[in-house]
C-alpha positions in Angstrom: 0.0 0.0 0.0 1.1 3.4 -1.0 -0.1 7.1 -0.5 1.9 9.7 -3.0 1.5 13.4 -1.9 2.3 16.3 -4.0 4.5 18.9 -2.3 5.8 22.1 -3.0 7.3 23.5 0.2 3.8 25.7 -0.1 1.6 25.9 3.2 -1.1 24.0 0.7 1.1 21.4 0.4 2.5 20.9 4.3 -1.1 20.7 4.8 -1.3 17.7 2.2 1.3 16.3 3.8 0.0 16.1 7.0 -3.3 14.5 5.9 -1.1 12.1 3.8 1.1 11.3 6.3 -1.6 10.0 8.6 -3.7 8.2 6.3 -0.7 6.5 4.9 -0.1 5.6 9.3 -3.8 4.5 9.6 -3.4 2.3 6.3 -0.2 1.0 7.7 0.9 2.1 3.9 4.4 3.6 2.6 4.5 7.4 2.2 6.1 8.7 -1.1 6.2 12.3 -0.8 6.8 13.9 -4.7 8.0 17.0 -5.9 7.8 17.7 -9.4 10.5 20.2 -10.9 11.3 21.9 -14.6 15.3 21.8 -15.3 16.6 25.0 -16.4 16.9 23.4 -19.3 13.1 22.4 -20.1 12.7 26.2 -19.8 15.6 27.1 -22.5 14.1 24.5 -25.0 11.1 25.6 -25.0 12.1 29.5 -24.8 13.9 28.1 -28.0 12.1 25.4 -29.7 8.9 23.5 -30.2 6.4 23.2 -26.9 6.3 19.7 -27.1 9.8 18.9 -27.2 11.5 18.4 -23.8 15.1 17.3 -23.6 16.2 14.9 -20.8 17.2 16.5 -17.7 20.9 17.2 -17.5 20.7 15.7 -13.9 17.7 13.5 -12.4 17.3 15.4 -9.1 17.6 18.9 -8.8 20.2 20.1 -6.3 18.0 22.6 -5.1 16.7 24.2 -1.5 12.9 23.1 -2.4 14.0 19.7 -2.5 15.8 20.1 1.0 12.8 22.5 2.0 10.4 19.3 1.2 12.6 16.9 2.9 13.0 19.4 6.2 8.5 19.3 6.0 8.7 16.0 5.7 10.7 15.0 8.4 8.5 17.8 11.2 5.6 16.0 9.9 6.8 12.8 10.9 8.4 14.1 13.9 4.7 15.3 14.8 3.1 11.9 14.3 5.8 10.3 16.4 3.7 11.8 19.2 0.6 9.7 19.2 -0.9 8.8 15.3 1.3 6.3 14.7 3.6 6.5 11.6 3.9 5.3 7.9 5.7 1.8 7.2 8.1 3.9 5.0 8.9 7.4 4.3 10.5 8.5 0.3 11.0 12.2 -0.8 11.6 12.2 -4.6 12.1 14.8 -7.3 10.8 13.8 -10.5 11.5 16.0 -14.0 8.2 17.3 -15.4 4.8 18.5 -15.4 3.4 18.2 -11.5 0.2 17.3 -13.2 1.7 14.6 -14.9 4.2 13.6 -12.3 2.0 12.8 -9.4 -0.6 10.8 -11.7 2.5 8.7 -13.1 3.7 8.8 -9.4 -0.3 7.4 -8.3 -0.2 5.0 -10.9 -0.1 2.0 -8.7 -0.5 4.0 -5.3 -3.9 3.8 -3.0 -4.6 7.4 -2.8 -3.0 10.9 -3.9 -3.4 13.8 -1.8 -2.9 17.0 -3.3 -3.4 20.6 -1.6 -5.3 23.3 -2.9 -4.2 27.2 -2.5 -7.7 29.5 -2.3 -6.8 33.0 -3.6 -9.7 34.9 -2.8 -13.3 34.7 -2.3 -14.6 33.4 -5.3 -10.8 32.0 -6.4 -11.3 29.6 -3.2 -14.0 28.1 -4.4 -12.5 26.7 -7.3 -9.6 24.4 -7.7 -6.1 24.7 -8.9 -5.0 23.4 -12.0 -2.8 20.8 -11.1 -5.7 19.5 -8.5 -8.2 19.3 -11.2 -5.8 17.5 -13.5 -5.2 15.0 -10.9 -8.7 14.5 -10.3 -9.7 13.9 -14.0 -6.3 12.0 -14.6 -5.3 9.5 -11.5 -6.4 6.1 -11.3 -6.7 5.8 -7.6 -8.9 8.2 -5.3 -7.6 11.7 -4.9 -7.9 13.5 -1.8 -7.6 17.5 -1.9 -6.3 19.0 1.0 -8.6 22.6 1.4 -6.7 25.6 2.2 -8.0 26.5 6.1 
């Protein structure tokens, strides 16, 4: 059993993370927490060349502060669980090239749930979703929780 969270290093996403992180303890599941990245070089392609052409990364995982950012969340929110919910079996924080859209559905491919977060920005903003939430929800083949802002 598997639950993939998207994470950003957002407060949106810290709050995915926390929901994640205790279904994934109450499922007795692995937690794979995902953050999906553009290279540099995605960007100078496309600033360059056809949209639909993207060159492989130079490097597979960014060395970047988001990345460390994420592990840092991932590790308090584990920390916090450790003081009565109970834990995930296993806990992986990966950086995966691409769309997020794309690279939490082919993260969810096999998983039990996805839990996204979703950002409100305003009063009628709030009441809609995000576009990489509504692409996981029309896209993933497992059930997709979203995470509302407070």
């Amino acid at each position: 059993m598997t639950v993939v969270v998207g994470a950003d290093g957002s407060d949106a996403s810290c709050r995915a993370l926390r929901h994640a992180a205790r279904s994934a303890a109450a499922r007795g599941a692995r937690l794979r927490v995902v953050m999906a990245y553009r290279p540099p070089e995605w960007m100078r392609a496309r600033a360059l060349g056809p949209a639909d052409v993207e060159p492989t990364p130079s490097r597979p995982v960014p060395a970047c502060a988001e990345l460390e950012a994420t592990r840092r969340m991932t590790e308090e929110v584990i920390a916090e669980l450790r003081d009565g919910t109970g834990l995930p079996v296993d806990v992986e924080v990966v950086a995966l090239p691409g769309d997020p859209a794309d690279v939490l559905g082919e993260a969810a491919r096999d998983a039990d749930e996805l839990v996204v977060g979703h950002r409100g920005h305003g009063a009628v903003a709030s009441l809609l979703l995000g576009s990489v939430a509504l692409a996981c929800l029309l896209r993933a083949t497992c059930p997709v929780t979203v995470v509302p802002d407070r």
